[in-house]
C-alpha positions, 0 to 999 in steps of 0.5 A: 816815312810818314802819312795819314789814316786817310778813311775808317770803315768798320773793318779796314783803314786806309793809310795814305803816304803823300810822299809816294801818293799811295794806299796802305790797308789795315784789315780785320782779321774777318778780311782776306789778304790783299795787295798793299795790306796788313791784316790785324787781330781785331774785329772792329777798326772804326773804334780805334782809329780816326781819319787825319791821325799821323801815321809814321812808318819805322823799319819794325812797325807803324806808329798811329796817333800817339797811342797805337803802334803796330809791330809788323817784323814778325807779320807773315807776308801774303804772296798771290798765287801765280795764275797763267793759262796754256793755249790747251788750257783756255780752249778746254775752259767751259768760258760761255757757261761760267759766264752764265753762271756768273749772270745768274747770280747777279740781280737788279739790287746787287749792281748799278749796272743792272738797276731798275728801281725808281730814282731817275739819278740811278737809272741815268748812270745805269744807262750811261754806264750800259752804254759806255759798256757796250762801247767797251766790248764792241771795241775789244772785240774790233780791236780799235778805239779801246783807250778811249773806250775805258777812258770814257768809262773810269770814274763813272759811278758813285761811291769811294770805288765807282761802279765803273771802276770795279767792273773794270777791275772785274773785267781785267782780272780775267782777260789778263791771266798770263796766256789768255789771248786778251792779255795783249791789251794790258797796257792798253788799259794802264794807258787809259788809266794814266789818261784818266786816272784823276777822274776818280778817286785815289783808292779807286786809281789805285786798286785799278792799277793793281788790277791791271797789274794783276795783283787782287785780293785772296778770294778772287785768286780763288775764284779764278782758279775755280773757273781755271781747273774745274769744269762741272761748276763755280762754288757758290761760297767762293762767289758769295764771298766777292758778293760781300766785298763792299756795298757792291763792289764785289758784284760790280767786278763779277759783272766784269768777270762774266762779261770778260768770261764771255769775251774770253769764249768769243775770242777762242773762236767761237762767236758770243752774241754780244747782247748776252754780254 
């Protein structure tokens, strides 16, 4: 099987397989595990790899370039850790405060979603994305328009994963733990992504698809299962560490992460204004 080294970043490379239109993620050591990755001891990546080398994929490891190869039969494999939710479970869970913790930690310099700077490009996608948000959770909550709803709202942003995206991520994560109530709408947001997929980028389709099938990266396994089993508060440690995944990607799923957090204390029953969402 062969690809490319499709983008170079300081601490991950992104392999593409054409023949199969999907991503392969060489990290740092630094990095967390994750879906479709391998970490490797190094620190740096961009020094060693550059975009367009050949990559080919054997049955022992993945050759790079005529001078790299990276020998994966003794790699550990990374298996994400199962997380599902009783009834008792999700009633017991304080969502509406984790919700306004996770607001709390998210200011206008850390999300387009919240930008209140001076360059009129950002404001507008600020009120489009603001827009086309509230449009989404209107629609969960009424249960109607939902596809169109997350159609409307993939690919909107700017960057390799667009703010959209991340915060739709963010907010899958949440609402399809096995047992939540909002579960039910998981093929929902996979149709959406068949129907609009091509109005983002490859790596950005891709990580939505993994999200909604529930396969994310190791903090985030730990920050749910923060929100699951604890009930007094939310590490600060775990939450900055999704904080620093990309340039804003991170805060971008945590905005997600509190809206389906309050979306999760409406849907046990008790009403959440939807203008604190």
């Amino acid at each position: 099987m062969e690809g490319r080294v499709e983008q170079v970043f300081s601490r991950a490379v992104n392999l593409f397989i054409p023949g199969q239109q999907r991503l392969l993620t060489l990290l740092s050591e630094r990095c967390d595990n994750a879906p479709n990755s391998c970490r490797l001891a190094l620190t740096h990546c961009n020094h060693l790899f550059r975009p367009g080398e050949q990559v080919r994929f054997t049955a022992s490891g993945i050759a790079i370039g005529d001078d790299k190869w990276i020998e994966t039969v003794a790699c550990t494999r990374w298996l994400m850790p199962e997380t599902s939710l009783s009834a008792e479970c999700f009633t017991a869970i304080p969502w509406r405060r984790w919700a306004g913790t996770l607001y709390q930690h998210l200011g206008c310099d850390d999300t387009l979603f919240l930008y209140t700077g001076d360059n009129p490009f950002y404001r507008e996608l600020t009120r489009e994305l603001q827009q086309r948000r509230q449009c989404l959770l209107s629609a969960l909550q009424q249960q109607q328009n939902m596809t169109d709803a997350i159609t409307r709202l993939i690919g909107l942003g700017i960057g390799l994963t667009p703010s959209s995206d991340d915060y739709l991520v963010g907010l899958s994560i949440i609402l399809f733990i096995r047992g939540h109530p909002l579960e039910k709408y998981q093929d929902t947001f996979l149709t959406a992504l068949r129907c609009a997929g091509e109005n983002t980028t490859l790596f950005s389709k891709i990580t939505l698809e993994e999200a909604f099938h529930r396969r994310y990266r190791e903090s985030i396994t730990r920050l749910v299962k923060n929100i699951i089993t604890e009930s007094d508060n939310l590490s600060t440690h775990i939450i900055t560490d999704i904080k620093n995944i990309g340039s804003s990607s991170g805060c971008d799923m945590l905005y997600g992460m509190a809206d389906a957090c309050a979306l999760s204390h409406w849907s046990g029953g008790n009403y959440v204004n939807q203008d604190s969402c």
